[in-house]
C-alpha positions in Angstrom: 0.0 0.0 0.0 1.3 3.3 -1.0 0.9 7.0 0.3 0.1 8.1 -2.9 3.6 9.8 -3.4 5.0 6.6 -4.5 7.4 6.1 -1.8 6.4 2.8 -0.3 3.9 0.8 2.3 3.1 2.3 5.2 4.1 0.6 8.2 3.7 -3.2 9.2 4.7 -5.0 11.8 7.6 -7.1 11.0 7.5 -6.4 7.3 9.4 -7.5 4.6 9.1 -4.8 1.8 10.4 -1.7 4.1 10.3 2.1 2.7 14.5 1.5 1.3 15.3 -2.1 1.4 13.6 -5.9 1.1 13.9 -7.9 4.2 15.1 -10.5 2.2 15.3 -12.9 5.9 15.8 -12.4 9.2 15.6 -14.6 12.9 17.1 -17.6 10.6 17.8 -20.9 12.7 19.9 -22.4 10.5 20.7 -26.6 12.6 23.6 -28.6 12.2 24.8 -32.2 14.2 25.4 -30.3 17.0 22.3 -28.0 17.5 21.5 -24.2 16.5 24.8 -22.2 14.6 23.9 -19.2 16.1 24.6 -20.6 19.7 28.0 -21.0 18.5 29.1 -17.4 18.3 27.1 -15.2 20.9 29.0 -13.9 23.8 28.6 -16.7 26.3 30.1 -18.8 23.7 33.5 -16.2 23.6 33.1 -16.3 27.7 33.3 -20.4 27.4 36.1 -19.9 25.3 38.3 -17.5 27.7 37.5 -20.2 30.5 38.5 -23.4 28.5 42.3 -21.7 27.7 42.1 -20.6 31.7 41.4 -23.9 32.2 44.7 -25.3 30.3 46.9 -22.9 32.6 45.3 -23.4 35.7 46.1 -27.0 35.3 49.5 -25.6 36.4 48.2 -22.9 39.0 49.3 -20.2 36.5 45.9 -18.9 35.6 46.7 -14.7 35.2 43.2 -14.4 35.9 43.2 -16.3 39.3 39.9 -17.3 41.1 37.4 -14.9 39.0 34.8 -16.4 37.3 35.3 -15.7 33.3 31.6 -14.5 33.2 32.5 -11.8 36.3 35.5 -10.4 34.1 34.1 -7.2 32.9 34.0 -6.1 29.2 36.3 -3.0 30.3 38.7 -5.7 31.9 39.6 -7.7 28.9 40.0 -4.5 26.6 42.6 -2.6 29.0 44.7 -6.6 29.5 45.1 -6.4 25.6 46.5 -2.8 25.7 48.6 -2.8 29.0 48.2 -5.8 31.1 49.9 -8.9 32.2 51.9 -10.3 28.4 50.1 -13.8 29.9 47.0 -12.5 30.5 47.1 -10.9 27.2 47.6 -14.0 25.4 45.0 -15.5 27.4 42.4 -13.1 25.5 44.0 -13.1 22.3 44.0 -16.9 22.5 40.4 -17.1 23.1 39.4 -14.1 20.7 41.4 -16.7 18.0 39.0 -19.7 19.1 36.3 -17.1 18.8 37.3 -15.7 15.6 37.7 -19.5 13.9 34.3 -20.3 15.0 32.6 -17.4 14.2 34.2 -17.7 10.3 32.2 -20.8 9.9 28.8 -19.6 11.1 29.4 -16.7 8.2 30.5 -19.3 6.0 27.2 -21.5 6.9 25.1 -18.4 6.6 26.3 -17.6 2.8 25.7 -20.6 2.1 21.6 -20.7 2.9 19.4 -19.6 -0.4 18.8 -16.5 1.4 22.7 -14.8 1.8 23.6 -15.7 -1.5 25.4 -13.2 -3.4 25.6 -11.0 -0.1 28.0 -7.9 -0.7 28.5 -7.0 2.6 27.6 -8.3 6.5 27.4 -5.5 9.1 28.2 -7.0 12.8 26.2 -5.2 15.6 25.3 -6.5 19.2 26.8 -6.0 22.5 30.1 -8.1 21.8 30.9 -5.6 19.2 30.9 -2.5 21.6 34.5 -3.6 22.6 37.6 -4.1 21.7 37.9 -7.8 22.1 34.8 -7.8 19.6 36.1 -5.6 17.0 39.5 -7.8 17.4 37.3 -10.8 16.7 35.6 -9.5 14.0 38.3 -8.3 12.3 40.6 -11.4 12.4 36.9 -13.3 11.1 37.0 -11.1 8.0 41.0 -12.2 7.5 39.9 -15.8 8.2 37.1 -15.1 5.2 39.7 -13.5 2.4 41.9 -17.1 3.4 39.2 -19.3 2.4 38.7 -17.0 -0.7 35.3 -15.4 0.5 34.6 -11.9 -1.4 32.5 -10.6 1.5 33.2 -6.8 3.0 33.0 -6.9 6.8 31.6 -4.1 8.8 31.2 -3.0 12.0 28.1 -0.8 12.8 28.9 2.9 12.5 26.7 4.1 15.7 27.6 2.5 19.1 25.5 -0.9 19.3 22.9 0.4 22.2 22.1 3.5 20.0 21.8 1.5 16.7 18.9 -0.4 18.3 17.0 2.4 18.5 18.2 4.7 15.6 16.9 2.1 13.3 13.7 2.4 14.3 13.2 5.5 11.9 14.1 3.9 8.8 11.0 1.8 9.1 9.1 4.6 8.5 8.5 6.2 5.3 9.7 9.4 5.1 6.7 11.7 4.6 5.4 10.2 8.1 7.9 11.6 10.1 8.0 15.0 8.1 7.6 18.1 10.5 8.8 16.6 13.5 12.2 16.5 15.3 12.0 13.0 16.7 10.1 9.7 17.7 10.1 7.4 20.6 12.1 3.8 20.1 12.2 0.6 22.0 14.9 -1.7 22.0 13.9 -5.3 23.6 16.8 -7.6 24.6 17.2 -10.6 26.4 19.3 -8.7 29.2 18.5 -5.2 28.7 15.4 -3.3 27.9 16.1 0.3 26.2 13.7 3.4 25.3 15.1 7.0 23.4 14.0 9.5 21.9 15.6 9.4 18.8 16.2 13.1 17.4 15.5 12.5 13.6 18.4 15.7 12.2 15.8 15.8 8.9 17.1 19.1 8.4 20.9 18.4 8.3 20.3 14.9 6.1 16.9 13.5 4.7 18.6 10.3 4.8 18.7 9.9 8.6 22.5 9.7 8.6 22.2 12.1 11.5 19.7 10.8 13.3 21.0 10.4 17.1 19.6 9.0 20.3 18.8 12.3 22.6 17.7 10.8 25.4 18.1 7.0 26.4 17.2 5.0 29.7 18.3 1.5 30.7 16.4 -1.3 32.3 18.5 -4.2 32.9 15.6 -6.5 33.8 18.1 -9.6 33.2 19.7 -8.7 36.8 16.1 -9.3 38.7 14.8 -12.9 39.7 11.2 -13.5 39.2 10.1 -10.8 37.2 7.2 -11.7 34.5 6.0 -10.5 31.1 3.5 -7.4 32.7 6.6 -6.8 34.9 8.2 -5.7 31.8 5.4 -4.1 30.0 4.9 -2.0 33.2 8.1 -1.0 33.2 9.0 -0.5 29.5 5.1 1.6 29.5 6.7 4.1 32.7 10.2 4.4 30.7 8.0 6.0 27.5 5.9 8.3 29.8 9.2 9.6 31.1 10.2 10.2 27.9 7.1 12.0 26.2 7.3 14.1 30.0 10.5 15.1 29.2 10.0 16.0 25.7 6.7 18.0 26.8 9.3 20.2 28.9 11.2 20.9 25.8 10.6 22.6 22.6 11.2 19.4 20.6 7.8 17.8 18.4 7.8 14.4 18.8 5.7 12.5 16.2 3.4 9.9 17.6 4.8 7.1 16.5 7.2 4.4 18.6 9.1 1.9 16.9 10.2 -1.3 18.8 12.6 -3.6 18.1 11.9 -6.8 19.4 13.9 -10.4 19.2 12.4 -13.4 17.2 10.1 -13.7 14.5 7.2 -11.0 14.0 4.3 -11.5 12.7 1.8 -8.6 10.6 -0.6 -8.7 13.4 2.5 -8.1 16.1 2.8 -11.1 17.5 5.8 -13.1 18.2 5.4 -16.2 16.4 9.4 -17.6 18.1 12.7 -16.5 19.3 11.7 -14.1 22.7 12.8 -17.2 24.6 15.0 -15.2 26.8 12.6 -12.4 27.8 11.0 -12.4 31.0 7.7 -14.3 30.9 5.8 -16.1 27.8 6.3 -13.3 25.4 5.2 -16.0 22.3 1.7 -16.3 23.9 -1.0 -16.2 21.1 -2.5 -13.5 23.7 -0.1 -11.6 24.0 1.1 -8.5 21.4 3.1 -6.2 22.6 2.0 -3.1 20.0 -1.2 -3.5 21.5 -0.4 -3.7 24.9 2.2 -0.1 24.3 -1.0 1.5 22.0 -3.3 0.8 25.5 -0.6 2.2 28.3 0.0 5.4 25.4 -3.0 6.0 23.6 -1.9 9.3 22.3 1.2 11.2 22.2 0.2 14.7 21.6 -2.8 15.5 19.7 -2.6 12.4 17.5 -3.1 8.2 18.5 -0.1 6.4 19.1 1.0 4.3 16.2 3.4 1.2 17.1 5.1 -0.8 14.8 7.8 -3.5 15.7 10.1 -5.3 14.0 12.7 -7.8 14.4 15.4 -6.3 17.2 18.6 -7.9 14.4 16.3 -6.1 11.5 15.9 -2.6 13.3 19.7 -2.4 14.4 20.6 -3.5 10.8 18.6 -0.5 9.2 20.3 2.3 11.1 23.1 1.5 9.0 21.2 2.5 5.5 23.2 6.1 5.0 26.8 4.2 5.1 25.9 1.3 2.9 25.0 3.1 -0.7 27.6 1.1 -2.4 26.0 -2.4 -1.6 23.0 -4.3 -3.1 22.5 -7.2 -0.8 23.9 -7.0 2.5 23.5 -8.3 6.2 23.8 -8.3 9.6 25.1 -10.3 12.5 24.2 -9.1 16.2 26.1 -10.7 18.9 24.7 -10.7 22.3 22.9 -13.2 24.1 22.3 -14.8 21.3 22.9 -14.1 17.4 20.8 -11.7 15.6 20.7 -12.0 11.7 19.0 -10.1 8.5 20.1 -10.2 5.4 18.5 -7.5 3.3 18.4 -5.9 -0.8 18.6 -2.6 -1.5 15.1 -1.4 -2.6 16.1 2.5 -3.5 17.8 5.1 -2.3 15.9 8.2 -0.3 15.3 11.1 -1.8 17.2 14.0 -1.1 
């Protein structure tokens, strides 16, 4: 369905024809032998890693690492050992980022190979493990490990820091006229640790193409850290988070469309529901009950003088998107997000925005 301006549907919930590009797939559970491939490169699989090379030197009682549990060493940790810690230690990390890297060269490989990534250009790697420098390190000795095996695939890492992406991406699956006029929209980010809202500040007036869209405002709910909780817990709290938001934006002289876009993990369906994949969010989140657009349309009916429209998409889709300015030069490219588990879209250029 078009606007009558010829620039595309208007918005569904999880999509596959999207104002610039085709969601060609996304939420693929690609099985081998030994289970799902995606399990094999998230960041519990790089934390298993760092503990079985620990576990070859504390054999010895030479561990650089000592007592700590490899899941309490912090992100920050590992990144400052590569630059100025312990020569042990560091090999410790650079050992298990090699482990990492060899596996994580085969799920791409694996990937390409499915009917769906063929002829991909170029795969953008997002998620949590890429915020640091252990993940770029990865990443970067995977794309190496590619060239060897004589793979003509560019790799990327996401231009906007991974929590921001989340969120960002949110505007590209609007069409453009719907967001003409006003300076910014509310976006959800849903994660299996972390739940995220912003405001994301849409810059139309420096680029039409979004490029400068930025998050102005962002909270944090890291709902992973609480025992018990359920799936109203979270709606409760994701529905307070907004209200904060539009509150905050009501103080200031900023128009904020009524629209918020959510990024959610596993597979969406047109009606909003979450057919599979939200497996690690608090509660039954694939109930046939339960849809999340509907439950954020009822706590927000309105956002200023208009109704609230919600539309959600794929968490791995949305954080994919907000790299559409940087990737002009490619056709059909992905994304791999690696957090708690592995986010993938693979996605063709439809056409570029008008300036």
């Amino acid at each position: 369905m078009t606007n009558g301006k010829g620039e595309g549907t208007l918005p569904t919930h999880g999509a596959k024809t999207l104002p610039s590009v085709e969601v060609d797939s996304y939420n693929l559970e690609i099985e081998d032998e030994e289970g799902f491939i995606g399990d094999k490169a998230s960041k519990g699989t790089f934390r298993r890693m760092l503990d079985e090379v620990r576990g070859v030197l504390r054999e010895d009682g030479e561990d650089p690492f000592g007592d700590k549990d490899s899941e309490e060493i912090s992100k920050k940790k590992l990144d400052a050992v590569l630059t100025k810690g312990d020569a042990e230690a560091a090999a410790v990390v650079q050992s298990a980022i090699e482990r990492f890297a060899q596996q994580l060269s085969r799920v791409v490989r694996r990937f390409l190979r499915h009917k769906s990534w063929q002829e991909t250009e170029c795969i953008v790697f997002g998620g949590g493990f890429r915020a640091g420098r252990v993940g770029e390190l990865a990443i970067a000795r995977t794309g190496i490990l590619l060239k060897e095996k004589g793979i003509d695939v560019a790799i990327e890492l996401l231009h906007n820091d991974p929590d921001e992406a989340g969120l960002i991406g949110a505007a590209h699956l609007l069409p453009p006229w719907m967001v003409e006029g006003y300076d910014g929209i509310l976006a959800v980010d849903v994660g299996g640790t972390n739940i995220r809202t912003g405001m994301v500040k849409l810059n139309l007036g420096k680029e039409k193409d979004l490029s400068k869209a930025s998050v102005h405002e962002m909270t944090l709910w890291r709902h992973g850290e609480q025992d018990g909780l359920g799936r109203d817990d979270a709606i409760g709290e994701l529905a307070k988070m907004l209200k904060a938001l539009i509150k905050d934006t009501d103080k200031s002289t900023m128009k904020l469309a009524p629209v918020v876009g959510i990024g959610c993990p596993g597979l969406i369906r047109e009606d909003g529901r979450i057919e599979r994949g939200a497996q690690n969010l608090p509660g039954n989140w694939e109930s046939s009950k339960f849809n999340l657009p509907k439950e954020i349309r009822e706590a927000i009916p309105s956002i200023g003088e208009h109704e609230t429209l919600v539309v959600m998409h794929n968490d791995a889709v949305v954080q994919g998107l907000s790299e559409l300015p940087h990737l002009a030069a490619y056709k059909r490219w992905g994304v791999l997000t690696i957090g708690t588990g592995l986010g993938n879209a693979r996605f063709t250029t439809r056409k570029k925005r008008k300036s």
